[in-house]
N, C-alpha and C positions, 0 to 999 in steps of 0.2 A: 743672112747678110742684111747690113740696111738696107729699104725702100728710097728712102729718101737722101737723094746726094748731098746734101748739106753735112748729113752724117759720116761722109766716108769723104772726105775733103783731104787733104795731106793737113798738116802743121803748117807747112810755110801759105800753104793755099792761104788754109782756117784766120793765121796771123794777118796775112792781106786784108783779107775783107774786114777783121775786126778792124785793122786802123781805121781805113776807110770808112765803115761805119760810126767809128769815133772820132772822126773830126767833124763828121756831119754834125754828131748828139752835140757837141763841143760848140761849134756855130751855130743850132740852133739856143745852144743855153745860152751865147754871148751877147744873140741878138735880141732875146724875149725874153731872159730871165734876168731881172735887173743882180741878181746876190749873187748867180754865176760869173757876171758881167763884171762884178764891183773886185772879184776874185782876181779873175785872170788879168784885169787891169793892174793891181797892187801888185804881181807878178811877173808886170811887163812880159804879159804872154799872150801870142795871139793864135785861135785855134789851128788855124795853117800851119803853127809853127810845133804843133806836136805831131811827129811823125817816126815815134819809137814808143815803146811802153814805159819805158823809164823818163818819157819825156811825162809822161800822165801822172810821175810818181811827185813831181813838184805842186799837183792840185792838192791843197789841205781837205781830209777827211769830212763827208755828207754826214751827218751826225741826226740821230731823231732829233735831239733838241732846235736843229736847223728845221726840221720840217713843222712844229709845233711853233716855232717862231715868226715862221712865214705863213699857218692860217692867217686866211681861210686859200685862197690861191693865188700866194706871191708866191709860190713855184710852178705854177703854170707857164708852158713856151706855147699856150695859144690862146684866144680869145676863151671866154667862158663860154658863148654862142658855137663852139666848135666842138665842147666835153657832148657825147652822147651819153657818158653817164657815169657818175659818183662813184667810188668806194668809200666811208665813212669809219672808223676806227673805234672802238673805246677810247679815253684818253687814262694816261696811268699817271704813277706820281712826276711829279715836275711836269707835266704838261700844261700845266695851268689849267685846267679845264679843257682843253683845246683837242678837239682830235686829230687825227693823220686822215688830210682827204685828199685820194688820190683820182686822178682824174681821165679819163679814158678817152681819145679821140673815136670814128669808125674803125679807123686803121689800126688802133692799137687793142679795140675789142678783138678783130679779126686775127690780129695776132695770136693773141693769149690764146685763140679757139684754137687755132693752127697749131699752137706749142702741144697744147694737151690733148689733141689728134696726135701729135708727132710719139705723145709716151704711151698713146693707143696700141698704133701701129706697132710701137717697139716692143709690145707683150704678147704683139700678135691677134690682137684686136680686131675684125673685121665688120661688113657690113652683113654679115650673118651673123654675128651675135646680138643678145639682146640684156643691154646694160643697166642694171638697176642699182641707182643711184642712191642711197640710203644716206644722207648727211642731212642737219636738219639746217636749213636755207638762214633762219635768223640767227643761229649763232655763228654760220660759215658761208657767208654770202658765195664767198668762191665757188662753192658747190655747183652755181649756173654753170662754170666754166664746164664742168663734166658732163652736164646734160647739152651745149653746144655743140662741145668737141663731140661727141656719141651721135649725134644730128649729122654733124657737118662728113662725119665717116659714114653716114649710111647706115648706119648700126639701130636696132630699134632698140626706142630709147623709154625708159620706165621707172619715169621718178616718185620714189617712196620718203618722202622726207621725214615725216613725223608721226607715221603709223606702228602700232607695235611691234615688237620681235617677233611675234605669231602671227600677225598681218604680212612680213616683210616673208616670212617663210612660206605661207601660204602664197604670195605671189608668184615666190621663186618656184615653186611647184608646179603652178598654174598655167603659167605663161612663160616658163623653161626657160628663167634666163640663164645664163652661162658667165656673166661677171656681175662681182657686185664692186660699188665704189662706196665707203665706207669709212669712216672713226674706226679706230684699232678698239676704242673699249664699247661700239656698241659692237662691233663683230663678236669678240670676247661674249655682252649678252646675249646676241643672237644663238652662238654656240652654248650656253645654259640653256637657253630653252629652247632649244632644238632636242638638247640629252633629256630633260627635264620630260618634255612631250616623246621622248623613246622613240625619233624620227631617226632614222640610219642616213649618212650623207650620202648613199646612194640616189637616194630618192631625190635627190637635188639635181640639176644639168649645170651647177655651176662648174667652170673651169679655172677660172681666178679670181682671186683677192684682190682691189686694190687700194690702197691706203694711205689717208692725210688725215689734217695736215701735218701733225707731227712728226715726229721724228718715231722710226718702228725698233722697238728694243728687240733682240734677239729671243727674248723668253717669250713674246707676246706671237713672232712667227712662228717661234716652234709649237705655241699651242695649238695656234689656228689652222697650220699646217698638218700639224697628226689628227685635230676633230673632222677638218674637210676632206683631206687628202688629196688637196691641189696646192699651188704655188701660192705665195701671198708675196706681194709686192709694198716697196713702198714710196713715197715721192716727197720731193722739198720744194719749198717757196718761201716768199718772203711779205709778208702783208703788207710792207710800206711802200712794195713796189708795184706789186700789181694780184693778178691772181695763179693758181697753179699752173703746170708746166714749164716752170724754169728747169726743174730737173728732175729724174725719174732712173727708176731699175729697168736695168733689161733682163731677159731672162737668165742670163750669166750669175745678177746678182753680187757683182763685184763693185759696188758702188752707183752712186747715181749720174748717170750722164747730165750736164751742162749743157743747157743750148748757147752756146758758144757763139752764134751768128746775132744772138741776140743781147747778151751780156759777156761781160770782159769782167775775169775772176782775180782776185789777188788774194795770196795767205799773208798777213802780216801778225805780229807779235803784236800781243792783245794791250800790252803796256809803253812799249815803245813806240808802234806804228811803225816798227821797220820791217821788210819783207823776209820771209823764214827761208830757209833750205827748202829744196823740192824736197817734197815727199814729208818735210815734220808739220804737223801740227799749229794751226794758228788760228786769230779772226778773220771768217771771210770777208772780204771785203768788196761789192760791185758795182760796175758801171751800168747804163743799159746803153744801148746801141741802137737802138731804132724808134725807142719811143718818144712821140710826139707830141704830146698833153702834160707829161711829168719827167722830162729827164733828168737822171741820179746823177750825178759824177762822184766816184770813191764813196759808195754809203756802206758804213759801217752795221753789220748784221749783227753784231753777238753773238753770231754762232761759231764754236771752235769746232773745226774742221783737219781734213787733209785732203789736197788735191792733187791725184793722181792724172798723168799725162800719157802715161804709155797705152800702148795698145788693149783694148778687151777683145776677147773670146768671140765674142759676139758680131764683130767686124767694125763697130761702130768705131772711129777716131776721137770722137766729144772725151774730154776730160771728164775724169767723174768725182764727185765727192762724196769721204766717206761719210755712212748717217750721222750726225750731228755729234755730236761728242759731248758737250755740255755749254752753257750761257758764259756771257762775259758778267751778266749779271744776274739777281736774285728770280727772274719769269720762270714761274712754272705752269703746267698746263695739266687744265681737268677737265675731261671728257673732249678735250679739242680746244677747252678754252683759254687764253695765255692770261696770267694772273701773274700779279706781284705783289708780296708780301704789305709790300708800302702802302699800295696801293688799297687793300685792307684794314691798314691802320690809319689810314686818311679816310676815309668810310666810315670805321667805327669812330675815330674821336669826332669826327661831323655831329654825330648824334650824340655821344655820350664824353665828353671834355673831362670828367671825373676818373674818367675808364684808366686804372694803374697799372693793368699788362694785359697781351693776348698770347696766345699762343696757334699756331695754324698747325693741324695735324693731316697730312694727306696718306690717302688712304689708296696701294696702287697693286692690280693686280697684274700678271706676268709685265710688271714694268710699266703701266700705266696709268696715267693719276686718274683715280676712279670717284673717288667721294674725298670732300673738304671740311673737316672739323675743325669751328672755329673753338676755343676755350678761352674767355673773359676772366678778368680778376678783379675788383672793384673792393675798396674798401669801407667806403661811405654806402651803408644798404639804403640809405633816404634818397630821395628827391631821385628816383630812378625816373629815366624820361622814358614815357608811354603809360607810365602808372605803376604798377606791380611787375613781380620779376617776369611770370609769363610773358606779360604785354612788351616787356623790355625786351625780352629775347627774341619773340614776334618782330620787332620795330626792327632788331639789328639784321635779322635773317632779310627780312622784305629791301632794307637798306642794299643789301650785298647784291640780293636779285634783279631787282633793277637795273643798278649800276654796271653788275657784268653780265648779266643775263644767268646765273649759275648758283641753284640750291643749293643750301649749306645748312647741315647741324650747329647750331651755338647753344 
């Protein structure tokens, strides 16, 4: 059964507190955020006056290109002197350049830490285990939130961020931890060299898997699950809103719980914008509810979903959604890292204006984007920029690395 009563709330309770949470986020955007304010004006709406969900459904859609619009923090509802600290984003095509910088009060770090304690607890996570954290901190800054929440539970905490798969095993060994937190495709490597070095997972005291930020394909837990012979978990988030702990598996496995007390879920039809049937398939769409530095109203995910309301197994009430299902648009993701196609092809013609086609070949094992081949087509062999084809292909790989942080063959 839940720990924590927020989980085990009735429906009608759950629905209360959201409104009420959301007229708050509402008044605080009306008064501090000038493009919320400029909104609900042209709407002749005033926050007091929503007091149904369908009264929310007349706010027109939070859109990335809204948050790339308003760099650097014209969506801020508080002073800059009140951010205790950044999120910073890649910027992808149409961003202008611009990244998504979200901005964190105390009270909204403390949160985040709270949520991802809350997906702790629900795997069954205590202050006798010993958490080790394997993500690597610059391509997934989120990663802190695990080493917090692991702190703020009491749990010792053993962050391995960039050591190798034979350092990461040899700790686990060592110092017996019992959960790892983890990329699906370095767990995947870890599991190679663990068979490779002829290590039985006995010799491990891990007890679970758990796993971001992506989305966990089903072929990627069955493999990880029959080489370890423990549970593998896995959890969602959304980067333009904050960091992990919006949603998470419990050990049921029947979707991922919604912290509910803190965001307000909507499925809508990814073309229309109008709200689907319970139970089909659509774009998620969220509000937040208590955040104070960057409040969302209606921001549109990209990710097609299904959000389930009924009861789990498990006794928890939160709503769960199922693992992502696919994008509204062209991002894909390697080794963790979310990439767009576009985004590549503005890269390369940066450098090479001549360049007549590409083509991107991803390379993905039980379901995971593992390695990214770029393949060039050029028809003019002169005036190659770097000098010679080597130097050229040098220039375009170093180009890509930079810009996302993320090796590539070309």
């Amino acid at each position: 059964m839940p720990k924590d009563s927020i989980d085990s709330l009735s429906r009608d309770s759950l629905h209360q507190l959201q409104i009420e949470r959301l007229q708050m986020t509402l008044n605080r955007a009306y008064f501090h955020v000038d493009f919320y304010r400029n909104r609900m004006d042209s709407l002749n709406l005033l926050p007091e006056e929503v007091g149904t969900f369908e009264d929310l459904r007349r706010f027109p859609f939070t859109t990335r290109q809204d948050l790339t619009d308003h760099y650097p923090y014209g969506l801020f509802a508080v002073p800059l002197r009140s951010i205790v600290r950044l999120k910073i984003t890649t910027p992808a095509l149409g961003d202008q350049g611009r990244p998504i910088v979200v901005g964190f009060t105390r009270h909204d770090s403390s949160m985040w830490h709270s949520l991802m304690m809350r997906l702790y607890e629900q795997l069954g996570v205590t202050d006798r285990d010993i958490v080790q954290v394997a993500f690597n901190f610059s391509l997934f800054p989120g990663a802190f939130t695990f080493n917090h929440a692991a702190e703020l539970l009491g749990a010792t905490l053993a962050p391995s961020s960039t050591i190798s798969a034979t350092l990461q095993l040899q700790i686990m060994q060592d110092f017996r931890s019992t959960v790892l937190a983890t990329t699906a495709a370095f767990a995947l490597h870890i599991v190679e060299t663990m068979e490779r070095l002829g290590m039985e997972p006995d010799s491990l005291h891990l007890r679970l898997i758990l796993l971001g930020p992506d989305p966990l394909p089903d072929t990627t837990r069955d493999r990880l699950e029959s080489a370890f012979g423990i549970p593998v978990y896995g959890l969602y988030g959304v980067t333009e809103m904050g960091e992990p702990g919006m949603a998470g598996e419990c050990p049921a496995k029947a979707g991922l719980h919604l912290a509910e007390d803190q965001f307000l879920a909507e499925i809508v039809h990814p073309l229309t914008g109008e709200p689907v049937p319970s139970g089909q398939e659509g774009e998620l769409v969220l509000t937040t509810l208590t955040a104070e530095a960057y409040p969302l109203i209606r921001y549109r995910t990209g990710d097609i979903t299904v959000l389930r309301e009924g009861p789990c197994s498990c006794g928890r009430t939160a709503a769960r959604i199922v693992p992502i299902l696919r994008r509204t648009d062209n991002r894909v993701s390697i080794r963790g890292i979310p990439l767009y196609p576009e985004q590549v092809e503005e890269l390369l013609r940066s450098i090479d204006p001549l360049l007549d086609d590409f083509r991107l070949v991803i390379h993905t094992r039980y379901g995971v984007g593992e390695q990214l081949d770029i393949l060039v087509s050029r028809t003019q062999a002169a005036d190659l920029p770097g000098g010679g084809r080597a130097q050229y292909l040098e220039l375009l790989r170093a180009t890509i690395r930079r810009a996302v942080g993320l090796g590539t063959r070309v």
